[in-house]
PDB file of N, CA, C and O in Angstrom:
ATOM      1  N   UNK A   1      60.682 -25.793  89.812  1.00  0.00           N
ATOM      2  CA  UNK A   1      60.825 -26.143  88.419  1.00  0.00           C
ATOM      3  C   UNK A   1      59.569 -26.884  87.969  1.00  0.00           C
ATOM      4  O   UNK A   1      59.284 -27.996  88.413  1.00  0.00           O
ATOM      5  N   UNK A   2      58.767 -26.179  87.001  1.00  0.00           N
ATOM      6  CA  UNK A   2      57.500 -27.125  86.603  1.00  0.00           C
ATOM      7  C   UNK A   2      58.323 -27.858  85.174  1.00  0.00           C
ATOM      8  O   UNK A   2      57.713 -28.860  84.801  1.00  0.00           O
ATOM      9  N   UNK A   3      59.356 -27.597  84.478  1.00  0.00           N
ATOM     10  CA  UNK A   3      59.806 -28.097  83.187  1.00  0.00           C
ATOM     11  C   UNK A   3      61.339 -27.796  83.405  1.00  0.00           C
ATOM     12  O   UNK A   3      61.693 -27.177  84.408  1.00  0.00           O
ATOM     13  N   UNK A   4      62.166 -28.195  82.551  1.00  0.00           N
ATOM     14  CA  UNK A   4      63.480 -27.656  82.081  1.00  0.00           C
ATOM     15  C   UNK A   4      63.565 -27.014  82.122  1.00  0.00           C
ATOM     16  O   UNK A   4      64.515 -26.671  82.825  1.00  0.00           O
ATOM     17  N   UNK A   5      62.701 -25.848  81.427  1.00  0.00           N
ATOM     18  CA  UNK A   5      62.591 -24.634  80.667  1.00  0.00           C
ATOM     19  C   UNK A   5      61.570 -23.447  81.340  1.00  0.00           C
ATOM     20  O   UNK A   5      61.344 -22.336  80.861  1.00  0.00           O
ATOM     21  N   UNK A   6      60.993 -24.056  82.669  1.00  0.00           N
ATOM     22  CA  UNK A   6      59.601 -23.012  83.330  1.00  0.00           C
ATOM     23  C   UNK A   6      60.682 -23.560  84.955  1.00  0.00           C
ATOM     24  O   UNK A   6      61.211 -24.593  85.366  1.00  0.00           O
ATOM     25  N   UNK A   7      60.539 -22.217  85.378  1.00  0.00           N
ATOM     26  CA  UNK A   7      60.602 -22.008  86.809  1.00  0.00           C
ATOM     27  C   UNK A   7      59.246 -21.027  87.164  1.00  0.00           C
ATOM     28  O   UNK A   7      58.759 -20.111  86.502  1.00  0.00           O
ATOM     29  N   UNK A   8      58.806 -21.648  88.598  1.00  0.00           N
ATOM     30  CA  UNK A   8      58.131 -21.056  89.406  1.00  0.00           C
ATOM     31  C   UNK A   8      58.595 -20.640  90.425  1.00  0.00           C
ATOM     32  O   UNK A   8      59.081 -21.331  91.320  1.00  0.00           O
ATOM     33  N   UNK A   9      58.446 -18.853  90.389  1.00  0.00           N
ATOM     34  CA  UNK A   9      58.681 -18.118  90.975  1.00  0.00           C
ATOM     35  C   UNK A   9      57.677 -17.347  91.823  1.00  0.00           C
ATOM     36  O   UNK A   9      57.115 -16.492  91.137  1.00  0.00           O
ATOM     37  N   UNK A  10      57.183 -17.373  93.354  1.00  0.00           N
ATOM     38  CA  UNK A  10      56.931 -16.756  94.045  1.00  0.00           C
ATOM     39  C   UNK A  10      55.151 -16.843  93.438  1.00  0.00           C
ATOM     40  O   UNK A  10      54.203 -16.059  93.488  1.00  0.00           O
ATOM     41  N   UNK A  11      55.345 -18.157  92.908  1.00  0.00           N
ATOM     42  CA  UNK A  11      53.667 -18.221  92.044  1.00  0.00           C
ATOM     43  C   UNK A  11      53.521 -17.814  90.402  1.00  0.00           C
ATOM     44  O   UNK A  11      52.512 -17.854  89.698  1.00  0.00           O
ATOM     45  N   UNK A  12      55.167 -17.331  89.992  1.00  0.00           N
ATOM     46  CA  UNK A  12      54.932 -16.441  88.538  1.00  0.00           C
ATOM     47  C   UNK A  12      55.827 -17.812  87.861  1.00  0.00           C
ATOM     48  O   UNK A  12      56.667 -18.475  88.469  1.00  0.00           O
ATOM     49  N   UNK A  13      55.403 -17.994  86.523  1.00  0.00           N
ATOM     50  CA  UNK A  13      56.086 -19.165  85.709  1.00  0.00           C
ATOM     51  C   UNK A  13      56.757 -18.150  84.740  1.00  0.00           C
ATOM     52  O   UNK A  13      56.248 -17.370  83.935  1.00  0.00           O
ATOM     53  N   UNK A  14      58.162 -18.416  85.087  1.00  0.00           N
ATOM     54  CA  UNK A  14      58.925 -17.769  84.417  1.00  0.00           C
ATOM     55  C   UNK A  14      59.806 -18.650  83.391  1.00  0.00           C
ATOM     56  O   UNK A  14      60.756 -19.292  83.839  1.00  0.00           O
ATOM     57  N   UNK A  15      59.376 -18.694  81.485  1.00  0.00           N
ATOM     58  CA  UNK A  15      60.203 -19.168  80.576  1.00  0.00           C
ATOM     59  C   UNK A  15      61.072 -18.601  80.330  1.00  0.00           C
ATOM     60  O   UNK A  15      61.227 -17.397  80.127  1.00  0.00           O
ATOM     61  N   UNK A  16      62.091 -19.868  80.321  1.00  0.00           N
ATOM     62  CA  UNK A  16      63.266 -19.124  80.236  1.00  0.00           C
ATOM     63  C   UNK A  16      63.739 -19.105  78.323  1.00  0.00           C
ATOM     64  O   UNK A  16      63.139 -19.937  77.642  1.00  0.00           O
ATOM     65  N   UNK A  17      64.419 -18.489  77.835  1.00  0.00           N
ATOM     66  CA  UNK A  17      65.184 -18.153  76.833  1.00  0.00           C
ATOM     67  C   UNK A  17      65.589 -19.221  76.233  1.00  0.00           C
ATOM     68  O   UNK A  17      66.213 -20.018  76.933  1.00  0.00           O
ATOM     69  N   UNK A  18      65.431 -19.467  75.192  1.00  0.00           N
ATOM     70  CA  UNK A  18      66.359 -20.555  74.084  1.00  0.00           C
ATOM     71  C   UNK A  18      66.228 -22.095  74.642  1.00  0.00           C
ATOM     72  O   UNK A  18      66.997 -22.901  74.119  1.00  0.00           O
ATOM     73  N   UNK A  19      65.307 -22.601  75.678  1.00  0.00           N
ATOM     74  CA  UNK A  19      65.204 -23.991  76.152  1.00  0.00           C
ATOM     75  C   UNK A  19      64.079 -24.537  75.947  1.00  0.00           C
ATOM     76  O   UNK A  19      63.109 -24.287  76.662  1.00  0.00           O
ATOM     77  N   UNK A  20      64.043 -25.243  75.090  1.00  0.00           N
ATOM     78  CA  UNK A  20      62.722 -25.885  75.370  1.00  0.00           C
ATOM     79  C   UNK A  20      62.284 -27.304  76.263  1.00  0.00           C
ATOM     80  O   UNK A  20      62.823 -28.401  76.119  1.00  0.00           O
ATOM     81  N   UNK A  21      61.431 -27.060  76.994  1.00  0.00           N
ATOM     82  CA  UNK A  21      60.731 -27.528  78.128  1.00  0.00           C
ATOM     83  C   UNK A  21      60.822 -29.112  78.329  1.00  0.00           C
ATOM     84  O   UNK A  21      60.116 -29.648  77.475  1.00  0.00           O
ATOM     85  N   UNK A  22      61.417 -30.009  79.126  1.00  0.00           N
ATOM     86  CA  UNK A  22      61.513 -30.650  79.120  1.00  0.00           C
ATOM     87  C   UNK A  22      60.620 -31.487  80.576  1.00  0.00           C
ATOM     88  O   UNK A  22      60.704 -31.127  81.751  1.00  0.00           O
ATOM     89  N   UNK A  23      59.889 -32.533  80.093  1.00  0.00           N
ATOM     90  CA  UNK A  23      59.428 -32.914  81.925  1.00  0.00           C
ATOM     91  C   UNK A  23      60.006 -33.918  82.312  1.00  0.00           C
ATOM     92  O   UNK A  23      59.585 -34.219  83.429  1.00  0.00           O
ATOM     93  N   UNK A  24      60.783 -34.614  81.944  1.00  0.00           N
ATOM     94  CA  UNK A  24      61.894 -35.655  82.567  1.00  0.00           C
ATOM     95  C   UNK A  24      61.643 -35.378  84.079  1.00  0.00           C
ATOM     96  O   UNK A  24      61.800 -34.185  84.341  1.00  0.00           O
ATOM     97  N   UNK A  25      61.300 -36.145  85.143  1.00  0.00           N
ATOM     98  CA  UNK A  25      61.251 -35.977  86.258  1.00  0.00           C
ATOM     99  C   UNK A  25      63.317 -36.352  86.844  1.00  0.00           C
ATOM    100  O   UNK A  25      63.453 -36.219  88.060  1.00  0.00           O
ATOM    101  N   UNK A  26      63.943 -36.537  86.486  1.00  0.00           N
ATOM    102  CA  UNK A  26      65.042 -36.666  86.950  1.00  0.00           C
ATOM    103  C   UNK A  26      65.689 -35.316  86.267  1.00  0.00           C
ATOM    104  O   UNK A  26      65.937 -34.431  87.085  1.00  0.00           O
ATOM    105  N   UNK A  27      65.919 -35.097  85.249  1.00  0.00           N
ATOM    106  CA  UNK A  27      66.524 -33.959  85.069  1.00  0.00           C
ATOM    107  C   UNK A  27      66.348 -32.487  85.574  1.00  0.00           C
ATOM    108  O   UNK A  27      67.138 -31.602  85.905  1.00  0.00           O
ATOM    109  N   UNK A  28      64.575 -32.623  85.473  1.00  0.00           N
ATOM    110  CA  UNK A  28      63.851 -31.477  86.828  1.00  0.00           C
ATOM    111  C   UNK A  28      64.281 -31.589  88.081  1.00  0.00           C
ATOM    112  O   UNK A  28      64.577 -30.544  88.660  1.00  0.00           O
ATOM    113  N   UNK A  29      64.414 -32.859  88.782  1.00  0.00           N
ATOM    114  CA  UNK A  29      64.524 -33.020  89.874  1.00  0.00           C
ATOM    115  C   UNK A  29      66.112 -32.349  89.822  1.00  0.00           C
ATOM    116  O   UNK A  29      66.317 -31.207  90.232  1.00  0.00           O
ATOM    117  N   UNK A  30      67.063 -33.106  89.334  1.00  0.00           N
ATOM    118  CA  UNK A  30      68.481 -32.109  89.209  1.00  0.00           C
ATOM    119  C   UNK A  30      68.656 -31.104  89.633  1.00  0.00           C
ATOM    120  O   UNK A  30      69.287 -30.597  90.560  1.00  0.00           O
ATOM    121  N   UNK A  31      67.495 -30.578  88.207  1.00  0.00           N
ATOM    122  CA  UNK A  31      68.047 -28.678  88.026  1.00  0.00           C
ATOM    123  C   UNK A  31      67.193 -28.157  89.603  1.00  0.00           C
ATOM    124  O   UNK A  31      67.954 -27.426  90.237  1.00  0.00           O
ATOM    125  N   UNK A  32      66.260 -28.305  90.101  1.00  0.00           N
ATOM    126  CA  UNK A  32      65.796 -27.818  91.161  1.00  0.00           C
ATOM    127  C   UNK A  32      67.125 -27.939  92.211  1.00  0.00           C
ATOM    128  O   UNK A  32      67.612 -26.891  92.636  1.00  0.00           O
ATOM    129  N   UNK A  33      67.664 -29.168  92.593  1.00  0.00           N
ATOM    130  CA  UNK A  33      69.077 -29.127  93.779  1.00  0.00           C
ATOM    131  C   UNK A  33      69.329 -27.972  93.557  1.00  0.00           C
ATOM    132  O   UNK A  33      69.310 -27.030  94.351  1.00  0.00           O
ATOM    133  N   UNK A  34      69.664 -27.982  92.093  1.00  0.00           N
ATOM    134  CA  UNK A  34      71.205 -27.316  91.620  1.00  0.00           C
ATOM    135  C   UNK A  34      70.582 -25.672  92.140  1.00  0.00           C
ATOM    136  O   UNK A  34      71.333 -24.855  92.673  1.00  0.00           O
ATOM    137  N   UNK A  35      69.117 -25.396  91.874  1.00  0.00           N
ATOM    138  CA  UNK A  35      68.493 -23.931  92.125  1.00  0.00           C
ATOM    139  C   UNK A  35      68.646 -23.854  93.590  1.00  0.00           C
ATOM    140  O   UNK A  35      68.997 -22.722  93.923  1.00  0.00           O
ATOM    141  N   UNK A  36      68.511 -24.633  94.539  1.00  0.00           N
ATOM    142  CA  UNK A  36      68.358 -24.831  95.717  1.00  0.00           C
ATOM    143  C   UNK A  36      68.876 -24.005  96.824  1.00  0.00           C
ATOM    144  O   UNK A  36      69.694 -24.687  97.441  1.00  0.00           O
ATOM    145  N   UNK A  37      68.736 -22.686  97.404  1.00  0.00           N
ATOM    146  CA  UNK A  37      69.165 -21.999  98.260  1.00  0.00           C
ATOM    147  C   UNK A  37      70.206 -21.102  97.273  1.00  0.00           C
ATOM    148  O   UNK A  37      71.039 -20.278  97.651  1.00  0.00           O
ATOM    149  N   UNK A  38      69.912 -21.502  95.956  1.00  0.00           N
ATOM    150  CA  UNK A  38      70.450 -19.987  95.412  1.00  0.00           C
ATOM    151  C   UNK A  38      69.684 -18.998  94.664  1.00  0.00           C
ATOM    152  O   UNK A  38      68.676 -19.285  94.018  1.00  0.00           O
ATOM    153  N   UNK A  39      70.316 -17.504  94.787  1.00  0.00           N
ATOM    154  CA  UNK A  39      69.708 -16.402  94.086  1.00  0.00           C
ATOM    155  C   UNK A  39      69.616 -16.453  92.778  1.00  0.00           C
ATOM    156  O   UNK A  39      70.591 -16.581  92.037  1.00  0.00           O
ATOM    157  N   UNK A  40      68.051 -16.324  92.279  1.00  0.00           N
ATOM    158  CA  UNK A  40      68.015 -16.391  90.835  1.00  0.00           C
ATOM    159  C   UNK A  40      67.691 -14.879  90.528  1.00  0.00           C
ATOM    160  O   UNK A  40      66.925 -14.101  91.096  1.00  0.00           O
ATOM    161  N   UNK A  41      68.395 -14.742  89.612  1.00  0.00           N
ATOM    162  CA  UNK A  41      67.960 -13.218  88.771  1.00  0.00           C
ATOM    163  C   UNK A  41      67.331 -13.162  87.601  1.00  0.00           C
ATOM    164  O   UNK A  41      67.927 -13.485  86.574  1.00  0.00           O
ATOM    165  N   UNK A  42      66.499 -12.892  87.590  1.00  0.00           N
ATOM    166  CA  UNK A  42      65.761 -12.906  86.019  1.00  0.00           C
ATOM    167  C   UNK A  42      65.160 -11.578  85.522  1.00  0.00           C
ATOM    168  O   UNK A  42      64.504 -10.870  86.286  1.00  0.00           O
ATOM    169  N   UNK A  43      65.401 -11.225  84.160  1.00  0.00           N
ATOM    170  CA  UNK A  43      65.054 -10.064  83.809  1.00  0.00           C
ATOM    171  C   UNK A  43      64.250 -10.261  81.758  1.00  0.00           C
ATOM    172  O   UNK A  43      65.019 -10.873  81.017  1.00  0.00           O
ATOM    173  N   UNK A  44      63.497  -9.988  81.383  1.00  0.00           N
ATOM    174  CA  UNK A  44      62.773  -9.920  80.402  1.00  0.00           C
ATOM    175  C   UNK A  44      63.820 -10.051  79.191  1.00  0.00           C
ATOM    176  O   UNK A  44      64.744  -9.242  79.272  1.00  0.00           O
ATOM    177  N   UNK A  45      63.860 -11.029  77.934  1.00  0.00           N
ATOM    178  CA  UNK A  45      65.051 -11.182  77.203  1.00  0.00           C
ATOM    179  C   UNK A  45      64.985 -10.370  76.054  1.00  0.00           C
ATOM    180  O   UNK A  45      65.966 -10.111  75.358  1.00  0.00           O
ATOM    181  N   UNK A  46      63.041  -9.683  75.699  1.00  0.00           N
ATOM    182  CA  UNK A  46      63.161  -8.920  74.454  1.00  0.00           C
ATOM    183  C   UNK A  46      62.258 -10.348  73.641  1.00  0.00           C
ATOM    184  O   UNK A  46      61.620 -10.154  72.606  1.00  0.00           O
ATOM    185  N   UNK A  47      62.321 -11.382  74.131  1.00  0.00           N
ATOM    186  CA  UNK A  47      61.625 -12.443  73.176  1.00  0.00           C
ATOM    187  C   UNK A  47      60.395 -12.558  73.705  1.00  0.00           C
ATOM    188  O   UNK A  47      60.442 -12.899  74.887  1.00  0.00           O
ATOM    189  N   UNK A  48      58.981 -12.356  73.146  1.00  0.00           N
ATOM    190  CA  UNK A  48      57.485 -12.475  74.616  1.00  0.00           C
ATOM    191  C   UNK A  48      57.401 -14.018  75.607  1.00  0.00           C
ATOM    192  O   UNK A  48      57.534 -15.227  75.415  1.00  0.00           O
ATOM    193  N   UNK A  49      57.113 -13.132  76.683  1.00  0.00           N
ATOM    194  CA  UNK A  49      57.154 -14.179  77.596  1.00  0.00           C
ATOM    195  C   UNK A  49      58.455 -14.590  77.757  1.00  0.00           C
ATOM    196  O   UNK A  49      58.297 -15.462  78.611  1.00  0.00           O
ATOM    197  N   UNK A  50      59.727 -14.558  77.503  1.00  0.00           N
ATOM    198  CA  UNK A  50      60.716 -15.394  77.731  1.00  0.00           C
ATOM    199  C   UNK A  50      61.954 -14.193  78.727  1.00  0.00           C
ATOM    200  O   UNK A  50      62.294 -13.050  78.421  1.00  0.00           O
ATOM    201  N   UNK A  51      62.253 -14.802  79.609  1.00  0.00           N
ATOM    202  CA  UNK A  51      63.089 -14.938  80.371  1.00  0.00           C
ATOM    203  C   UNK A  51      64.915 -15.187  80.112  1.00  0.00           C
ATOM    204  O   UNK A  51      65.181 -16.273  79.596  1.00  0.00           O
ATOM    205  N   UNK A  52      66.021 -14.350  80.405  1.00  0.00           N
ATOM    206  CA  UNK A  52      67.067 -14.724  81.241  1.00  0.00           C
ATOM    207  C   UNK A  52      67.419 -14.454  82.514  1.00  0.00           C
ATOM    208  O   UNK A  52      67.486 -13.365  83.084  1.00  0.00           O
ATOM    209  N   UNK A  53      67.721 -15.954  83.060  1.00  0.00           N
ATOM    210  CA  UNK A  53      67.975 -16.204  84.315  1.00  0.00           C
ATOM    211  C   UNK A  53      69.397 -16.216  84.559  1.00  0.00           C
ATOM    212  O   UNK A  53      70.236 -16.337  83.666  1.00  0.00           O
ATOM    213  N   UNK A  54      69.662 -16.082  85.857  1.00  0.00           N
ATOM    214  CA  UNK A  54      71.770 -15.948  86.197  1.00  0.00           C
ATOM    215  C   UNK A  54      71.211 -16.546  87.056  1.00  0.00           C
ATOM    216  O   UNK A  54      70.002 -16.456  87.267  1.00  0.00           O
ATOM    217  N   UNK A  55      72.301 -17.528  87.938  1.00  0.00           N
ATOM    218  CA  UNK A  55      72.520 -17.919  88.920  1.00  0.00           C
ATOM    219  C   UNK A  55      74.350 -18.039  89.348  1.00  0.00           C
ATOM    220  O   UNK A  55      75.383 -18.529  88.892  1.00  0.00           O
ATOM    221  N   UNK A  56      73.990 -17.430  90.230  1.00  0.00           N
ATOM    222  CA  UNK A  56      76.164 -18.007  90.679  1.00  0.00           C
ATOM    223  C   UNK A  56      76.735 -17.165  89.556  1.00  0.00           C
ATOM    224  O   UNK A  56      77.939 -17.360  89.386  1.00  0.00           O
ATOM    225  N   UNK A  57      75.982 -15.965  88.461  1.00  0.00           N
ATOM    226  CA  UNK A  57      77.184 -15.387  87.559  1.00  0.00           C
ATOM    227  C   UNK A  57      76.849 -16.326  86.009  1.00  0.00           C
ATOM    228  O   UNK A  57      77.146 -16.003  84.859  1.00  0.00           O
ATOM    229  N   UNK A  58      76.381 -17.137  86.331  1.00  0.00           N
ATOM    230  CA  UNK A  58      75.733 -17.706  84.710  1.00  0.00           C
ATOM    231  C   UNK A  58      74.281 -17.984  84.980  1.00  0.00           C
ATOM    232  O   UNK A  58      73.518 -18.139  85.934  1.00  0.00           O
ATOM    233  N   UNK A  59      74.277 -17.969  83.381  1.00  0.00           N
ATOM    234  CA  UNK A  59      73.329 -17.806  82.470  1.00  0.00           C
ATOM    235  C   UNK A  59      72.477 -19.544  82.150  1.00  0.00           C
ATOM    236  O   UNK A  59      72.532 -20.401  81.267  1.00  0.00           O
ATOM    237  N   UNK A  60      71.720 -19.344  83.489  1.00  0.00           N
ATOM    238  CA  UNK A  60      70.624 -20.403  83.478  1.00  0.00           C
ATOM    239  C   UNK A  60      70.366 -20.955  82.495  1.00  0.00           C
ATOM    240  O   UNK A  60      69.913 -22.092  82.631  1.00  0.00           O
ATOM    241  N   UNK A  61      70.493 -20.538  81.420  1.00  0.00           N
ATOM    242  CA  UNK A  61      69.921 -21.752  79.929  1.00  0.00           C
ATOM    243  C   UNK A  61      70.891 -21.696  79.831  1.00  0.00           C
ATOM    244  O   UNK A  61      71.095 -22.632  80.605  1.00  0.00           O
ATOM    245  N   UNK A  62      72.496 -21.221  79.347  1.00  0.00           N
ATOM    246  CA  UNK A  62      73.573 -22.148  79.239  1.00  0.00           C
ATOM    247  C   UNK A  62      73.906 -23.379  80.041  1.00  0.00           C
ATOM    248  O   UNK A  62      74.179 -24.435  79.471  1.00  0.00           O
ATOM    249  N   UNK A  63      73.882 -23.234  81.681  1.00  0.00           N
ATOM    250  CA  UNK A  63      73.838 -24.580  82.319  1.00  0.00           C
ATOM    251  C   UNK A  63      72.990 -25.404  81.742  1.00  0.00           C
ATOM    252  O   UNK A  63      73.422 -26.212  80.920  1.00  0.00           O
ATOM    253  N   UNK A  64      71.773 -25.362  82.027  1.00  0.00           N
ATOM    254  CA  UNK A  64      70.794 -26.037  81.573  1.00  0.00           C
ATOM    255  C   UNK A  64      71.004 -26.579  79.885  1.00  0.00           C
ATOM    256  O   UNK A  64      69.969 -27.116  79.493  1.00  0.00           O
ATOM    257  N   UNK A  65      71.815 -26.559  79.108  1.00  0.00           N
ATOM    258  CA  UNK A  65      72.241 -26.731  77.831  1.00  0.00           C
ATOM    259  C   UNK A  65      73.445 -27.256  77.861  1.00  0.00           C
ATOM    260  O   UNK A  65      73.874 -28.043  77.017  1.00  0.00           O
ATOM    261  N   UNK A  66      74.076 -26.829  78.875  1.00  0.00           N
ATOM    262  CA  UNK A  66      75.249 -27.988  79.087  1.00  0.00           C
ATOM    263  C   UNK A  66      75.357 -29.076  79.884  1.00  0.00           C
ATOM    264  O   UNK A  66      76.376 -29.593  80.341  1.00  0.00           O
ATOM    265  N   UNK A  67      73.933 -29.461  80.046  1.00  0.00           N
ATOM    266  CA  UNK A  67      73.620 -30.725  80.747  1.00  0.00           C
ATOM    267  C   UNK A  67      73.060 -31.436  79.754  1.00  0.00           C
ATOM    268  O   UNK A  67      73.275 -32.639  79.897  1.00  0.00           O
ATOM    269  N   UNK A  68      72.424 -31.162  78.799  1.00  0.00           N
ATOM    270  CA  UNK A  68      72.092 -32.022  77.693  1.00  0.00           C
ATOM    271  C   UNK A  68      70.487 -31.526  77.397  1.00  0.00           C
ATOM    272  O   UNK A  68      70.024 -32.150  76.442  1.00  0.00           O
ATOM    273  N   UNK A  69      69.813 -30.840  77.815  1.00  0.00           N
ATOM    274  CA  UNK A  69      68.330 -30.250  77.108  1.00  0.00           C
ATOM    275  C   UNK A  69      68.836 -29.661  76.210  1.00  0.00           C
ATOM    276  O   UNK A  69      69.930 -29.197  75.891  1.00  0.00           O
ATOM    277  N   UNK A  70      67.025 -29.833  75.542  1.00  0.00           N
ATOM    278  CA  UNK A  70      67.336 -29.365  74.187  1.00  0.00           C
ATOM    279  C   UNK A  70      67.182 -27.501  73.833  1.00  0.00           C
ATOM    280  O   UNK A  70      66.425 -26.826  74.530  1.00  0.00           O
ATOM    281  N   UNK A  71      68.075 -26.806  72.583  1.00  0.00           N
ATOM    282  CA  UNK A  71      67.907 -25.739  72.649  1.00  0.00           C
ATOM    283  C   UNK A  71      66.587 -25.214  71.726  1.00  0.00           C
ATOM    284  O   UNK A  71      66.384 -25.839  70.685  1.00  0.00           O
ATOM    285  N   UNK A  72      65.907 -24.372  71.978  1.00  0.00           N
ATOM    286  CA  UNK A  72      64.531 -23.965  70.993  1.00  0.00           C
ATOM    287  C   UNK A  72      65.406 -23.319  69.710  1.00  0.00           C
ATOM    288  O   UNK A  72      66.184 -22.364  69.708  1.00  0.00           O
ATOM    289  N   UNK A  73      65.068 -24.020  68.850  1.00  0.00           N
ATOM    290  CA  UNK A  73      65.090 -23.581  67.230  1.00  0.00           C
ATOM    291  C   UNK A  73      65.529 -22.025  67.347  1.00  0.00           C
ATOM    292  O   UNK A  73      64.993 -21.294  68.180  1.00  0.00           O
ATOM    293  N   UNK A  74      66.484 -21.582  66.509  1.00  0.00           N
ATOM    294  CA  UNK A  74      66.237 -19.639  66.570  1.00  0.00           C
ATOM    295  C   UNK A  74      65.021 -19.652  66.130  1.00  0.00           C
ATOM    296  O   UNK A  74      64.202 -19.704  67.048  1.00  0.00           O
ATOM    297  N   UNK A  75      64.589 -19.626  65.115  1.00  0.00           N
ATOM    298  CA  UNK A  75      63.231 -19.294  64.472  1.00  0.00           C
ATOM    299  C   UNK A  75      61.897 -18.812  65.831  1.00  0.00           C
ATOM    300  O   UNK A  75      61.126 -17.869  66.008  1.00  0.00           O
ATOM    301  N   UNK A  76      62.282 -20.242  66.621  1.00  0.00           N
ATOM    302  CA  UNK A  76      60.912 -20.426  67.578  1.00  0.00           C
ATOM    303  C   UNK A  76      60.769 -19.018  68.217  1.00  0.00           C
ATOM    304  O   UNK A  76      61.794 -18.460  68.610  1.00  0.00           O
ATOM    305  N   UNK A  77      59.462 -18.357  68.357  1.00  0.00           N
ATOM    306  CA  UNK A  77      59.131 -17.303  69.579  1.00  0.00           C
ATOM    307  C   UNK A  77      59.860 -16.594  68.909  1.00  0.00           C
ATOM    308  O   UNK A  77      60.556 -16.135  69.814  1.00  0.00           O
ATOM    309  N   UNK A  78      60.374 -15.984  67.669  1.00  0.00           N
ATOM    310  CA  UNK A  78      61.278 -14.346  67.951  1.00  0.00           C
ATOM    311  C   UNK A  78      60.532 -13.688  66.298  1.00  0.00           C
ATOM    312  O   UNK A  78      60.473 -14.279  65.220  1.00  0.00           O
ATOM    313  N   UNK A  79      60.245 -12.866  66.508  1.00  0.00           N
ATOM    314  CA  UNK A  79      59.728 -12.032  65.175  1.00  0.00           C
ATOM    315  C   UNK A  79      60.779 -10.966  64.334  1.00  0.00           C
ATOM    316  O   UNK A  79      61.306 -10.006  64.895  1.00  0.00           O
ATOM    317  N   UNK A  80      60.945 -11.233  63.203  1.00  0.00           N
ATOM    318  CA  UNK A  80      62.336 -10.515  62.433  1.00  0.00           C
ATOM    319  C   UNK A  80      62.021  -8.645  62.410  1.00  0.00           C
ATOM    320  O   UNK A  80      61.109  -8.078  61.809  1.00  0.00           O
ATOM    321  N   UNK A  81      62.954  -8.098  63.147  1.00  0.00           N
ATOM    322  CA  UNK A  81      62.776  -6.722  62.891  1.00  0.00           C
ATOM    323  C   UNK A  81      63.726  -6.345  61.489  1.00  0.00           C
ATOM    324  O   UNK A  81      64.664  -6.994  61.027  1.00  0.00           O
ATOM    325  N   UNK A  82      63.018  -4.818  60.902  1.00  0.00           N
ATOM    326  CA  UNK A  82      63.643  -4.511  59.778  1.00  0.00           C
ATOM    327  C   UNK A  82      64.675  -3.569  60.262  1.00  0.00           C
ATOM    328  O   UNK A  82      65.469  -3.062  59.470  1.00  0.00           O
TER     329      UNK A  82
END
């Protein structure tokens, strides 16, 4: 975990979806346990650069949002299609 919101993966910084980045060294420190010897899945959300992650069957920025980080604005990162 370099942020709330950035996991490092295998050397790749993967943002995740709807979180914005937090560096609280205790809440990082947290969410890393909580990643700790489990399978993360991540696949491209359609937003650039941004990421959804599953772990255990949920949806990595919902945990991470029900711990108390903050969520990114809709507006932020998404461009209106017609």
């Amino acid at each position: 975990m370099l942020d709330t919101a950035t996991l490092a993966i295998r050397g790749r910084k993967i943002q995740l979806e709807g979180i914005l980045g937090d560096d609280d060294r205790r809440a990082v420190r947290s969410l890393a346990r909580f990643l700790r010897r489990r399978e993360v899945i991540c696949e491209l959300s359609g937003a650039p650069e941004r990421y959804r992650c599953n772990v255990d069957g949920q949806d990595l920025s919902e945990v991470i949002l029900a711990t108390g980080a903050l969520a990114q604005p809709p507006s932020a990162g998404r461009i209106a299609c017609g």
